[in-house]
C-alpha positions in Angstrom: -63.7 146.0 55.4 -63.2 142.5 53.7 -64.3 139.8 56.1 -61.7 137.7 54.2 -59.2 139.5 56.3 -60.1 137.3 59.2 -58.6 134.2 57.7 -55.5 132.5 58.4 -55.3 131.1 54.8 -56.6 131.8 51.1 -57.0 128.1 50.8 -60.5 127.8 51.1 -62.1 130.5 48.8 -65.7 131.3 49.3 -68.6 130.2 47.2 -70.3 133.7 47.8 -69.2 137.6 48.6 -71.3 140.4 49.6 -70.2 144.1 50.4 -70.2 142.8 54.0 -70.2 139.3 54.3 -68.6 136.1 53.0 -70.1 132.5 52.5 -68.0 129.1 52.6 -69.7 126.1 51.3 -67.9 123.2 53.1 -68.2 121.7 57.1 -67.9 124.3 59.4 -64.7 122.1 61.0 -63.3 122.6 58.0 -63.7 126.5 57.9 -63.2 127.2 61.6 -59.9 126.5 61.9 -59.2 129.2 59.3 -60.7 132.2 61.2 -58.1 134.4 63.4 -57.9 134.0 67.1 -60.2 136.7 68.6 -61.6 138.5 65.7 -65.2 138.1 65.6 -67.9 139.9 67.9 -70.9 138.0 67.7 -71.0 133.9 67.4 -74.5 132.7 66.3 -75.0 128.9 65.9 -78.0 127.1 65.4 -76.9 123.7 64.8 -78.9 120.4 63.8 -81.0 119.0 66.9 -80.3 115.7 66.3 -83.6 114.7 65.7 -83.1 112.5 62.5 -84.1 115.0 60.3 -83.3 114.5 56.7 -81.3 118.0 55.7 -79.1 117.7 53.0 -77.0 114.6 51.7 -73.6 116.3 53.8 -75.7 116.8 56.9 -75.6 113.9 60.0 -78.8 114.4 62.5 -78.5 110.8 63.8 -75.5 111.1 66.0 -75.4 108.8 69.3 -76.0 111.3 72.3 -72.2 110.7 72.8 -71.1 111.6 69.2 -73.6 114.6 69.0 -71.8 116.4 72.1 -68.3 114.9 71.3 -69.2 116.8 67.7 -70.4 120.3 69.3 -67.0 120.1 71.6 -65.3 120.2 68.8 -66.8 123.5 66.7 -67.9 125.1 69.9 -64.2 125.4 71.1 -63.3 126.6 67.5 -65.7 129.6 67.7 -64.2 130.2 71.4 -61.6 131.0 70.2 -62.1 132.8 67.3 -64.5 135.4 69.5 -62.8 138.4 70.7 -62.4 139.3 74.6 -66.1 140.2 75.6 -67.5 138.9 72.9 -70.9 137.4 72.6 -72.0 133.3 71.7 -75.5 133.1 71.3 -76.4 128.6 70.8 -79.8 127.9 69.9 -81.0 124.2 70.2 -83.4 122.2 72.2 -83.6 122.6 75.6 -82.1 118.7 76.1 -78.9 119.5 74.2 -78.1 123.1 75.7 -78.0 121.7 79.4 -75.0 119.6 78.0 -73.6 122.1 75.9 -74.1 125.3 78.5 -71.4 123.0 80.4 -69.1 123.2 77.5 -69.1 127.0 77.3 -68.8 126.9 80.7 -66.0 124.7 80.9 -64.0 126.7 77.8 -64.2 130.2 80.6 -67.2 131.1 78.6 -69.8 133.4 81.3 -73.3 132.4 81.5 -75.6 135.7 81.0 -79.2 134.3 80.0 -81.2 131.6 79.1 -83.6 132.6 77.0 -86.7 130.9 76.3 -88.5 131.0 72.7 -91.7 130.1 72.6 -92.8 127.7 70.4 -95.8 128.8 68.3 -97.1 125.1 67.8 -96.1 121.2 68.2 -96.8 118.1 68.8 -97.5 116.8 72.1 -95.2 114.0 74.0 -96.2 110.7 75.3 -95.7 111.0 78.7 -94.0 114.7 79.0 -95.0 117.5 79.3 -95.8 119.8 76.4 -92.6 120.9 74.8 -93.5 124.8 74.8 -89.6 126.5 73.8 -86.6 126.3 72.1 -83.3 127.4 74.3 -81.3 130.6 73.3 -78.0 130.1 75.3 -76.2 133.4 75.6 -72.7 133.5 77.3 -69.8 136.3 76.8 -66.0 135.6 76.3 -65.4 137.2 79.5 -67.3 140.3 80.9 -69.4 141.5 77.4 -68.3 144.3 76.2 -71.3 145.3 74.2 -74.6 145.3 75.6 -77.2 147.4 73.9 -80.7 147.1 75.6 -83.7 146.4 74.0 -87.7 147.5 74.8 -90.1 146.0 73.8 -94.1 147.0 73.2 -96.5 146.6 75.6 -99.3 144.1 75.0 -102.0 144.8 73.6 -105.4 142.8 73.8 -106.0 142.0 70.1 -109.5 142.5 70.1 -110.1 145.5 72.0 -106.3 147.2 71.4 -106.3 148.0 75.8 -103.1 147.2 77.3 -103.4 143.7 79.0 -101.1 144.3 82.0 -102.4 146.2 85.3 -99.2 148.0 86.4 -101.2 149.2 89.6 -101.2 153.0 89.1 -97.6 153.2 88.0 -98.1 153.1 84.2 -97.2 156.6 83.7 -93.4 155.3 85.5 -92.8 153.2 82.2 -90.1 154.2 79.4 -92.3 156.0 76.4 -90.5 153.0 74.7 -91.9 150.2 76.2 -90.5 147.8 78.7 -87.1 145.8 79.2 -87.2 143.1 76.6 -87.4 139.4 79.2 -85.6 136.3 79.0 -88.8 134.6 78.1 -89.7 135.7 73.9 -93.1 134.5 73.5 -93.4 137.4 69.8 -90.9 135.4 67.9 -93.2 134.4 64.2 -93.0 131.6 62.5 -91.4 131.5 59.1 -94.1 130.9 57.1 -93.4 133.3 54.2 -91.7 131.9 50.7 -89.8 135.6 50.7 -87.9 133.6 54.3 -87.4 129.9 53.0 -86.9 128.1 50.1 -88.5 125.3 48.4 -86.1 122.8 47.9 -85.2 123.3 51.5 -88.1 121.4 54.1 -86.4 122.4 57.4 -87.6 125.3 59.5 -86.5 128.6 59.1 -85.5 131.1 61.7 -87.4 134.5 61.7 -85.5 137.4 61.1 -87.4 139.0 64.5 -85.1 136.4 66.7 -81.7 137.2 65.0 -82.4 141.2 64.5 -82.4 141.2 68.5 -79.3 138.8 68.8 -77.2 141.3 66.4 -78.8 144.6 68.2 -78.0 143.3 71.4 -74.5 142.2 71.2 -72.7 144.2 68.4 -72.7 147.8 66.1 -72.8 148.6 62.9 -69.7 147.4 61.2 -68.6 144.8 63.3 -68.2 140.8 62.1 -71.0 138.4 62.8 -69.9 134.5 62.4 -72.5 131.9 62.2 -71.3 128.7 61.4 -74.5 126.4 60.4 -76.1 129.1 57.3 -79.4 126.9 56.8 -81.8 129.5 55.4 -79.0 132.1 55.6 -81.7 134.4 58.3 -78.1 135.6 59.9 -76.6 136.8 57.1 -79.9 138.2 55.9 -80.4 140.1 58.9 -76.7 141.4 59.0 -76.7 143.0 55.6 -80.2 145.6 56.4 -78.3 145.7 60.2 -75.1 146.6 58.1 -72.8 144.4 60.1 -70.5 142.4 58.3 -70.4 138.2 58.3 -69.0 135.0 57.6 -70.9 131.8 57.3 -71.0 128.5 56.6 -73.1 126.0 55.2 -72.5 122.2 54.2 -75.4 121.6 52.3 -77.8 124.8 51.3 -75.2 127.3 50.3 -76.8 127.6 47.2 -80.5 128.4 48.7 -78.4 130.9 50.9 -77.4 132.7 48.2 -80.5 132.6 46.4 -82.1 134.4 49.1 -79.4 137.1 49.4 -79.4 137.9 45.9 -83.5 138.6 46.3 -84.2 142.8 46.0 -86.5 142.3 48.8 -84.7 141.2 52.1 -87.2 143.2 54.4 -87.7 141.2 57.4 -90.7 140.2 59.9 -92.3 143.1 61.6 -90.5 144.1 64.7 -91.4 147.1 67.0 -88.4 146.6 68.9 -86.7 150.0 70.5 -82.9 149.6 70.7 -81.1 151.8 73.5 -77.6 152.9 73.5 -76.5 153.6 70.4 
């Protein structure tokens, strides 16, 4: 399958092809537009938080609060409508900005299925908040999903002694050999620490592969099209060619790092002892 196929036009020609996956360097506003109506499974978008950050020289993280939502309106509803019926939108952003932009999925007949939280492995406290402890995973459907594959998870373990750490009061025998139902709360995502994950002439965070491997098992197959419209380190894409799913993204500054990575033998990905149901 060419992932091109997707696209309204052959104006815009991609600055990288895989087997299963296409990369546009340009703003994703510019690239959206192009995609069919209803053609892609899984939406993933992990856009800039807004924070001020200095990404790259195309890249605006110091938006009014008003401009940064007015902005998400605008790509959000562009990967609406480009998701087929049932499919899946996972957001990922700071708990402040996904209140405001669960409304907008909401408001575009988007169906709310989870919040999840993602821990946060370490920060800096907050003047007078409380300690920022996740990031939000927003995870709404186009529609009732039509994929839903479950995931188990391990049981913990005490890292010292290896003894399970939860008392399930006489009914641990009950449990699934293959561990429990994965929660809404992921408290086992890494950070990316690894150079094999990031690249050097790229300072922001990474995402770990763990995070996006259950995002693509959950929500899609093998062979179907994964769109994630703000590449950064190009984890998605990563994940989704040893997942063998197919994928178009988009990056406006890093496309180059993104393929850099791709184009590495290795692409083996954090440890993850997830058990996937349903296939």
């Amino acid at each position: 399958m060419n992932p091109l196929k997707y696209l309204n036009k052959a104006a815009m020609q991609p600055i990288y092809k895989t087997n299963l996956g296409v990369l546009f360097s340009a703003d994703c506003l510019e690239v959206l537009p192009l995609i069919k109506d209803e053609s892609i499974d899984t939406v993933f978008a992990d856009p800039p938080f807004n924070l001020g950050k200095k990404y790259g020289r195309n890249t605006n993280d110091n938006r009014s609060d008003e401009e940064y939502i007015d902005w998400c309106n605008k790509w959000i509803e562009e990967c609406v409508r480009t998701l087929k019926p049932g499919g899946a939108f996972f957001l990922y952003n700071l708990p402040k900005w996904n209140i405001y932009l669960g409304n907008v999925l909401f408001e575009k007949g988007m169906q709310f299925r989870h919040w999840i939280a993602v821990s946060i492995s370490a920060c800096l406290p907050i003047p007078g908040r409380l300690y920022p402890s996740h990031y939000s995973l927003l995870y709404y459907t186009k529609g009732k999903q039509n994929k839903f594959h479950k995931i188990r998870t391990p049981i913990d373990k005490c890292r010292h002694c290896d003894k399970e750490i939860k008392d399930y009061g006489g009914y641990r025998n009950k449990i699934n050999p293959h561990g429990i139902n994965l929660k809404d709360v992921w408290t086992d995502i890494p950070p990316v620490r690894h150079s094999k994950f990031k690249n050097k002439s790229r300072k922001a965070n990474a995402l770990s592969t763990k995070l996006l491997d259950r995002v693509v098992e959950m929500s899609t197959d093998k062979g179907d099209i994964v769109m994630d419209p703000f590449g950064g380190s190009g984890t998605t894409f990563s994940v989704c060619e040893y997942k063998e799913r197919h994928w178009i993204g988009i990056d406006i500054d890093f496309s180059q790092e993104i393929i850099e990575r791709l184009k590495k033998n290795n692409l083996s990905p954090h440890n993850n002892d997830d058990y996937v149901e349903d296939y």
